[in-house]
NUNUSE-218901 format. One record per residue (C-alpha): x, y negated, z negated; residue number from 1. Coordinates in Angstrom, 2 decimals, padded with zeros to 5 digits, m for minus. Layout:
<recs>
{x=X&y=Y&z=Z&seq=NUM};
...
</recs>
This chain:
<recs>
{x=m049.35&y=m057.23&z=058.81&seq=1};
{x=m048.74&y=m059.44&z=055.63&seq=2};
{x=m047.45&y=m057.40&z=052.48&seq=3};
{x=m049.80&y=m059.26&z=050.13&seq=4};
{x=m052.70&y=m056.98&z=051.62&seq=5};
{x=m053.68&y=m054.41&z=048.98&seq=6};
{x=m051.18&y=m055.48&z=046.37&seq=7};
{x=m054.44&y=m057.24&z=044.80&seq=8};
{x=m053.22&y=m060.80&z=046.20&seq=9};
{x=m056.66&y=m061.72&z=048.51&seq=10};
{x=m055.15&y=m063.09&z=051.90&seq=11};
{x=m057.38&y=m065.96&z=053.95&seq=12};
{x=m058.31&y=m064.47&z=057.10&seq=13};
{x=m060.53&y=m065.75&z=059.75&seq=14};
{x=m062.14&y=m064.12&z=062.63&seq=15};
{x=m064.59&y=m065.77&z=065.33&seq=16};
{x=m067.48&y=m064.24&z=066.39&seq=17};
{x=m065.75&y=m063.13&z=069.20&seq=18};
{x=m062.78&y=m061.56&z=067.69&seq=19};
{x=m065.32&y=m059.28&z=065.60&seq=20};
{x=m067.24&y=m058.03&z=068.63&seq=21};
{x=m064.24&y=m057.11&z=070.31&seq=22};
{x=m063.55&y=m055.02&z=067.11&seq=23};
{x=m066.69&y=m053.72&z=067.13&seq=24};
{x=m066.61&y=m052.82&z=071.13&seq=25};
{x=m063.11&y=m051.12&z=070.58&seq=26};
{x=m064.65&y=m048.93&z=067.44&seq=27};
{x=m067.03&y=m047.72&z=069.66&seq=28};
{x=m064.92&y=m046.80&z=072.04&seq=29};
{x=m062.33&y=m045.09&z=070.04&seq=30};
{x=m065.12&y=m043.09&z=068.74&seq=31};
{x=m065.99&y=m042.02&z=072.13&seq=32};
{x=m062.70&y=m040.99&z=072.67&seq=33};
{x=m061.91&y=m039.36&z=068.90&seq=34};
{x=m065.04&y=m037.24&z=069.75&seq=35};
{x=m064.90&y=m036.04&z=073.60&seq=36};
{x=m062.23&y=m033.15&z=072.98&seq=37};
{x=m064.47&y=m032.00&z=070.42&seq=38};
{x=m067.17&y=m032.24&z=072.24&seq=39};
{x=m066.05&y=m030.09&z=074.90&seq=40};
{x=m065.41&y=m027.39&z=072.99&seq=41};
{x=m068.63&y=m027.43&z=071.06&seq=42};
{x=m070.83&y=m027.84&z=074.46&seq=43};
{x=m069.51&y=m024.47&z=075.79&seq=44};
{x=m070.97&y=m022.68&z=072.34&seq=45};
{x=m073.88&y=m024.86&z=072.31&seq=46};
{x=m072.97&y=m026.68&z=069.46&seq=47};
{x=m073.09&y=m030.78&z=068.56&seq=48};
{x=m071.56&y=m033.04&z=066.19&seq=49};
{x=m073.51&y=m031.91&z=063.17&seq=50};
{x=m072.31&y=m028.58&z=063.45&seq=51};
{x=m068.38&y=m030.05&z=063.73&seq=52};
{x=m068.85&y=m032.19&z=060.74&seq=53};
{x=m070.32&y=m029.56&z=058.65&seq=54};
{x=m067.81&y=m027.04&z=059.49&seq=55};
{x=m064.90&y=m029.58&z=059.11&seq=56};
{x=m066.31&y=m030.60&z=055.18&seq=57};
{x=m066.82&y=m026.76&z=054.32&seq=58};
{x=m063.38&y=m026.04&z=055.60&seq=59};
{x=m062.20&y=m029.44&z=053.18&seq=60};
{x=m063.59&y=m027.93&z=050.18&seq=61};
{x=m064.11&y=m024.02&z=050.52&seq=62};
{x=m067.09&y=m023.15&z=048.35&seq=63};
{x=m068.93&y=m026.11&z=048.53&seq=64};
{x=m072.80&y=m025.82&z=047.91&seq=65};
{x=m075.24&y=m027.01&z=050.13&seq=66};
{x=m076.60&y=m029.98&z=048.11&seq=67};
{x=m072.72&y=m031.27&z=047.78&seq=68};
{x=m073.08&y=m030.90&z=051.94&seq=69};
{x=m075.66&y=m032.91&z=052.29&seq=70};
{x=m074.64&y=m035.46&z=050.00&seq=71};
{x=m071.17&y=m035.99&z=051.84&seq=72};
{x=m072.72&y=m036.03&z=055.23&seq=73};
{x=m075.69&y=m038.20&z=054.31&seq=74};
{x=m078.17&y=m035.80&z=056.09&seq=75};
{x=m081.87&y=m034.66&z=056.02&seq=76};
{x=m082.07&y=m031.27&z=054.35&seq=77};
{x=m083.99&y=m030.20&z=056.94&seq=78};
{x=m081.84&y=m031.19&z=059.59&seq=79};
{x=m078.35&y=m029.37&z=057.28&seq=80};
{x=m080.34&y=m026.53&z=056.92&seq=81};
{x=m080.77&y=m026.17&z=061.07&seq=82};
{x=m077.31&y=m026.42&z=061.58&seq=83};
{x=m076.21&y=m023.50&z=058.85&seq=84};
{x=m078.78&y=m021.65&z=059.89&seq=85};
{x=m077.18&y=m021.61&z=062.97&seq=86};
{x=m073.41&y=m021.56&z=061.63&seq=87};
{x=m074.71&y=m018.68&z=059.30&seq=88};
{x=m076.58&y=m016.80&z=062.53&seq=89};
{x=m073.44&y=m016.93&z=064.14&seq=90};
{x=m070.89&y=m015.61&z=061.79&seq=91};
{x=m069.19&y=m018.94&z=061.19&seq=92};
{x=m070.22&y=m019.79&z=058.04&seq=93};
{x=m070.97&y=m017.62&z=055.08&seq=94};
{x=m073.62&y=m018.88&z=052.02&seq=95};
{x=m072.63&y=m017.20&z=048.97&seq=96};
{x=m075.15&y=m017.06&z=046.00&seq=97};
{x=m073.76&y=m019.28&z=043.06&seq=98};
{x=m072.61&y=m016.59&z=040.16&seq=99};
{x=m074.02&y=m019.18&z=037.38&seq=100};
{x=m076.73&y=m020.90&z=039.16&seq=101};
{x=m078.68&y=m018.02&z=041.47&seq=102};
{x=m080.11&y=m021.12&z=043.53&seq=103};
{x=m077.11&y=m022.93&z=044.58&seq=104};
{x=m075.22&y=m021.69&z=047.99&seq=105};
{x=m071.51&y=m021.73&z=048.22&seq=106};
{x=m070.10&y=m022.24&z=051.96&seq=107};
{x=m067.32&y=m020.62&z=053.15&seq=108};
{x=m065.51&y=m020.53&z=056.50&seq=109};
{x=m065.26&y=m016.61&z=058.13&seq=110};
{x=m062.23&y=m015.80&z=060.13&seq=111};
{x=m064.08&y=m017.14&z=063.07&seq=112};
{x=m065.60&y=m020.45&z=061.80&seq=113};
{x=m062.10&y=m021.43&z=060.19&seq=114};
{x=m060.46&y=m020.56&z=063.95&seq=115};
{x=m063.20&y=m022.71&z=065.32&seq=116};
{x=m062.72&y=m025.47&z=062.69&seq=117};
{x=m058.87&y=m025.41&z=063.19&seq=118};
{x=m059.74&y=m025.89&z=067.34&seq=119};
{x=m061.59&y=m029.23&z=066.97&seq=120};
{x=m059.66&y=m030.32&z=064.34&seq=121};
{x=m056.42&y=m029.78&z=066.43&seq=122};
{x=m057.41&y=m031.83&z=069.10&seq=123};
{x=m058.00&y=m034.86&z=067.02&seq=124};
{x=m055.21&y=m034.76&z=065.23&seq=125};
{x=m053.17&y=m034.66&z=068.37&seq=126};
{x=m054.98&y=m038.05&z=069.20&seq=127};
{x=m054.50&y=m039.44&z=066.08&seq=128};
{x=m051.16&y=m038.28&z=065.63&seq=129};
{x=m049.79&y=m040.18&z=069.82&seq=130};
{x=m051.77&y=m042.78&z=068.49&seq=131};
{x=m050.61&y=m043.30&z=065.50&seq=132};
{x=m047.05&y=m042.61&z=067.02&seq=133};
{x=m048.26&y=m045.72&z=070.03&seq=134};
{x=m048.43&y=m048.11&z=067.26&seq=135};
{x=m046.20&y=m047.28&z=064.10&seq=136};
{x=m046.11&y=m046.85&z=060.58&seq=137};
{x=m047.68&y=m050.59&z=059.87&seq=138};
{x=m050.79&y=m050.52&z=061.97&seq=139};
{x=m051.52&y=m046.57&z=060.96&seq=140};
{x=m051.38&y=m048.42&z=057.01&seq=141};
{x=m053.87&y=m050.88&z=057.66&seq=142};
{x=m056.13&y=m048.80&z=060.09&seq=143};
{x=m056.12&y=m046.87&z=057.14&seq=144};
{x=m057.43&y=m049.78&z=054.96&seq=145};
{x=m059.58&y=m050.87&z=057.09&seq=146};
{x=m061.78&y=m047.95&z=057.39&seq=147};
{x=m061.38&y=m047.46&z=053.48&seq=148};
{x=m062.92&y=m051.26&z=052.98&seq=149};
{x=m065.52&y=m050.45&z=055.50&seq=150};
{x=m066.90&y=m047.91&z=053.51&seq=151};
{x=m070.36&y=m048.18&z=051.44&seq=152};
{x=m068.75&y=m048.05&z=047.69&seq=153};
{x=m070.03&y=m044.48&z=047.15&seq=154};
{x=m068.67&y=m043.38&z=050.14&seq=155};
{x=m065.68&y=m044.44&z=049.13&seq=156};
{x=m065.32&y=m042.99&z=045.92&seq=157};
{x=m066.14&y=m040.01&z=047.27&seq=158};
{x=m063.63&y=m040.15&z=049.58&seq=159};
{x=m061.16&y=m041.46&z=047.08&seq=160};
{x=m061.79&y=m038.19&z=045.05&seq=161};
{x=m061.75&y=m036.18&z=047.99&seq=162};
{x=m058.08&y=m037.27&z=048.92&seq=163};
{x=m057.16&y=m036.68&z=045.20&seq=164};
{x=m057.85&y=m032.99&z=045.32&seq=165};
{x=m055.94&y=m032.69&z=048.18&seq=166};
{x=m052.52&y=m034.09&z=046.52&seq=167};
</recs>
């Protein structure tokens, strides 16, 4: 990987056709493999993706309210609301009624929805971590860059301010 990537020094690079759908092909498939350990554990609760994501962006930012929720995971309301009703239902997820704005919903984790969180979670990490491990500290930096400069530009600020609460 050239050095003059992301120190603001634009680097020619030219892909065929070809090249890209092979990218493309191998994102897919990645996916499919990032996503069937979760998966299996959701299918035995009767859960899906939707319910991962939302309980992996509530356990990012404890508190959250629902209309932040949405907004991170680009869904309909109606189709959020489904999946915490369900999360909620099942003692994974607790709403708790904003103390300055009575209509707002905080989410928070219980005991069992953080152990459930911490389950899926685990089992990507351990595929991104003998991945990452496969390949080495240069290709895990510009993996990284490459999914940041595929991001829409809100996405990506969002993201950006995501990782700074985290430091």
């Amino acid at each position: 990987m050239n050095d003059q990537i992301g120190r603001g020094r634009p680097q020619l690079l030219f892909l065929t056709d070809e090249q890209l759908r092979k990218g493309i092909e191998a994102m897919y498939f990645a996916y499919r493999g990032f996503t069937a350990d979760p998966d299996r554990i959701l299918d035995q609760r009767g859960y899906g993706r939707a319910h991962h994501r939302a309980l992996h962006f509530i356990h990012q930012s404890p508190g959250t309210t629902v209309n932040n929720l949405l907004s991170t995971l680009g869904v309909t309301k109606q189709s959020l609301n489904r999946v915490l009703r369900t999360l909620i239902e099942e003692g994974l997820v607790e709403a708790q009624v904003g103390t300055r704005d009575k209509r707002e919903r905080h989410l928070h984790l219980t005991p069992s929805g953080a152990a459930l969180e911490r389950d899926l979670s685990e089992v990507q990490r351990e595929r991104m971590r003998s991945a990452y491990r496969e390949v080495g500290p240069e290709a895990v930096r510009g993996f990284r860059m490459v999914l940041e400069a595929m991001m829409d530009p809100d996405m990506r600020r969002q993201f950006n301010r995501m990782k700074e609460s985290e430091e």
